[in-house]
N, C-alpha and C positions, 0 to 999 in steps of 0.2 A: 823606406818610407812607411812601410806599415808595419815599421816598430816602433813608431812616433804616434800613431790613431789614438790610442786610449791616451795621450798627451794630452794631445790635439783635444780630444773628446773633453777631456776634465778642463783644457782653459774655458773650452767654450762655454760647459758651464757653470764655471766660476763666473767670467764677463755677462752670461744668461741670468745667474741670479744676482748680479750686481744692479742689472738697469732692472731688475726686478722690486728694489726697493724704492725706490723713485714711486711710480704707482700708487704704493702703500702710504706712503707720507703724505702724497697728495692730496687721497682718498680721508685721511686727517684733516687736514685741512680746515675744512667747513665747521669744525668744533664751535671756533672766534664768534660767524654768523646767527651759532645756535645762540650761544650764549646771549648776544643781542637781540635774535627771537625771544628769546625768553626773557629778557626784561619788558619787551612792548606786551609779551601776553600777560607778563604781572601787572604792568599800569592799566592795559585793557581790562584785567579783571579787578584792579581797583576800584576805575571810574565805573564799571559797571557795580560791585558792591556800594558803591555812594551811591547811586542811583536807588537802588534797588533800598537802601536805608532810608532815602530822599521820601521815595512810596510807602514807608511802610512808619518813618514817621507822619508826612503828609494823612496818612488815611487813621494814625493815631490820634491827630490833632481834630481830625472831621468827628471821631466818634467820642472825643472829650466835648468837643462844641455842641453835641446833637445831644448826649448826655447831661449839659449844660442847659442848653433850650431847655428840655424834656423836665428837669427841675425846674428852673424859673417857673414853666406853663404849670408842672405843679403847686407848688406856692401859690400862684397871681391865682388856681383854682381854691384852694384851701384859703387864701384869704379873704378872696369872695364869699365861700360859705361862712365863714367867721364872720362878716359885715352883715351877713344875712340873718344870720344865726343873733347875733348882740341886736341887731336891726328891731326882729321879731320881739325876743326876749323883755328890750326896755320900750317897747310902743307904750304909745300915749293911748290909754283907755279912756271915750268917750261917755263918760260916766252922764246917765241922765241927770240934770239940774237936782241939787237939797238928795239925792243918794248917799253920795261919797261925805258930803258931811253931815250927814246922819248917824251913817256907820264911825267917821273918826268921834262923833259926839258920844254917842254907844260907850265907843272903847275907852274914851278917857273916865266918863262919869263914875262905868261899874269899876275900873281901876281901880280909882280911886273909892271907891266903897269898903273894898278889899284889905286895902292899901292901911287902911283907918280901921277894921276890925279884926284882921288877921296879924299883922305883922309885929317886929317888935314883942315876941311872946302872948302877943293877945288871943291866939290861938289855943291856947289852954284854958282860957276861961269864954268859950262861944256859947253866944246867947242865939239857940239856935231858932226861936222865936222869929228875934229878928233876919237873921238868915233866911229863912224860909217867908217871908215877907219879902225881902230886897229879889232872892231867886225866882221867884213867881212874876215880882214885875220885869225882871231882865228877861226873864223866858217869854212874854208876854211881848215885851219890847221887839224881842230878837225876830217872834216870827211875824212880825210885821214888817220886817223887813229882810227876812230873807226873798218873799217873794217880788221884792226889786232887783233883787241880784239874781234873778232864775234869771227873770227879764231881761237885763245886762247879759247875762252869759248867752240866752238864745238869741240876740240879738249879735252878737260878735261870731256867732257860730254860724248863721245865716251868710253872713258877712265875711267866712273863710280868713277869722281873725285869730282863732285860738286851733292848734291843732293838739296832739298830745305832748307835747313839752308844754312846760308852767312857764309865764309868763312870769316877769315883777307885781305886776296891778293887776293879778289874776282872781277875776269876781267868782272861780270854782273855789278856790281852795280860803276866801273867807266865808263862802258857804257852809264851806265844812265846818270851819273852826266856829261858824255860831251853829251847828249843828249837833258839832261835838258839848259844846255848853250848854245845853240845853241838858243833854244825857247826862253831865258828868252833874248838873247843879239837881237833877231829879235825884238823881242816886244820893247825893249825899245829903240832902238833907230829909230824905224819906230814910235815911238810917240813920240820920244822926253823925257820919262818918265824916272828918275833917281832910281826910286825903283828898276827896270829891272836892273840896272847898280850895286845897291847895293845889289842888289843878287850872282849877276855874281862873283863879287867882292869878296863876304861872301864864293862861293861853290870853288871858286879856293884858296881860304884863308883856308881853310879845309884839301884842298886836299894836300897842300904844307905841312901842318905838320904832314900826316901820309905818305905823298911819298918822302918828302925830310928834314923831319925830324926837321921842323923848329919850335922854342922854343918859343910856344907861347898861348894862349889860342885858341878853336874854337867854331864856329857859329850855329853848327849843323845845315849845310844846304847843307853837303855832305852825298853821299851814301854810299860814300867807306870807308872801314874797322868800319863798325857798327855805321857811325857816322845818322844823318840828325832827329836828335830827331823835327828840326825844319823846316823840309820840307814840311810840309803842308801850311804853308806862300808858299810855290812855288806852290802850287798845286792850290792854290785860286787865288793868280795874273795870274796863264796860263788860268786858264778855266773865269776867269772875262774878259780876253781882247780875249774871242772868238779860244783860241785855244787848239786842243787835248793836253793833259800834253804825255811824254813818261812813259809807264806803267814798274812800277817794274817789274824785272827779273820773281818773282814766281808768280805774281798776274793772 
């Protein structure tokens, strides 16, 4: 019998590592389960990235809409000042009674004075006689009435009606322009110089088609109603022939 043992020995474990493999497969097994864990934790982490997209469009949508407000409130502000602004700009000036058509009678007559001795080449043969007679009564005319438009203007200013933007119907800046004609019509005819004349000429020619509405191109060489893009030609012929130019309203 115990020349059989080590037989013996090796069936047993042979039969020992046979139910040994049993265990191991079992321990296998659970692979199937995983597999089905693992698709619930992909849809759980689906519906959790939807979610999480859900928020982060949601909170997209909030800061386009607040972004949105945030202009419109812009705007409905910028258009307010724009209504404010044109509001101010075209106000109806309470012009004292026989002023305003004083000043439109003014601009049409000496136009037309101009009109009749300058133009058309007649500018080459000035009878400066007469010039210097029609200049003395315009200047004469003008400062009897500038001092209604000081009036005008300190009156509106009282009144917190003009601040520094130019109005349309702004009684500064026809002050100016009969101020500046007073300067430019000395100068020229105390020299005899016809540029003086065709300035004069140019700022009443301006003025005639924003005060009496006449149908025509202009010189920008007046002040009133925004025009005188070209008034620094006036500013250089005053201070070249020796005299103070009249200073804009806000300068």
């Amino acid at each position: 019998m115990k020349l059989y043992k080590p037989m013996i020995g090796m069936l047993v474990a042979v039969l020992l590592s046979g139910c040994s493999d049993s265990p191991e497969k079992e321990s296998k097994e659970p692979d199937k389960p995983k597999a089905e864990q693992t698709e619930q934790e992909r849809n759980t982490k689906q519906d959790s990235q939807r979610e999480e997209q859900s928020k982060e469009k949601g909170t997209r949508n909030e800061e386009q809409s607040s972004k949105q407000e945030d202009r419109s409130e812009n705007q409905q502000s910028k258009n307010a000042e724009y209504e404010a602004i044109r509001s101010y700009v075209g106000q109806k000036v309470n012009w004292k009674p026989g002023v305003k058509e004083s000043i439109q009678k003014f601009v049409r007559d000496h136009h037309q004075f101009y009109e009749d001795t300058l133009t058309y080449g007649r500018i080459k043969n000035v009878n400066w006689e007469q010039q210097k007679k029609h200049a003395d009564a315009l200047i004469k005319e003008a400062k009897a009435i500038i001092p209604e438009i000081t009036e005008q203007i300190k009156t509106m200013e009282q009144n917190n009606l003009l601040d520094i933007v130019s109005i349309d119907d702004d009684p500064r800046d026809l002050k100016l322009d009969f101020e500046v004609l007073e300067v430019v019509l000395e100068i020229a005819t105390s020299q005899k110089d016809t540029t003086g004349l065709v300035y004069a000429h140019r700022i009443l020619h301006d003025l005639d088609v924003e005060l009496n509405g006449t149908k025509t191109h202009k010189f920008g060489m007046s002040s009133y109603h925004h025009g005188g893009e070209n008034r620094p030609a006036l500013w250089e012929y005053i201070k070249k022939n020796g005299r103070e130019r009249p200073q804009y309203w806000n300068e």
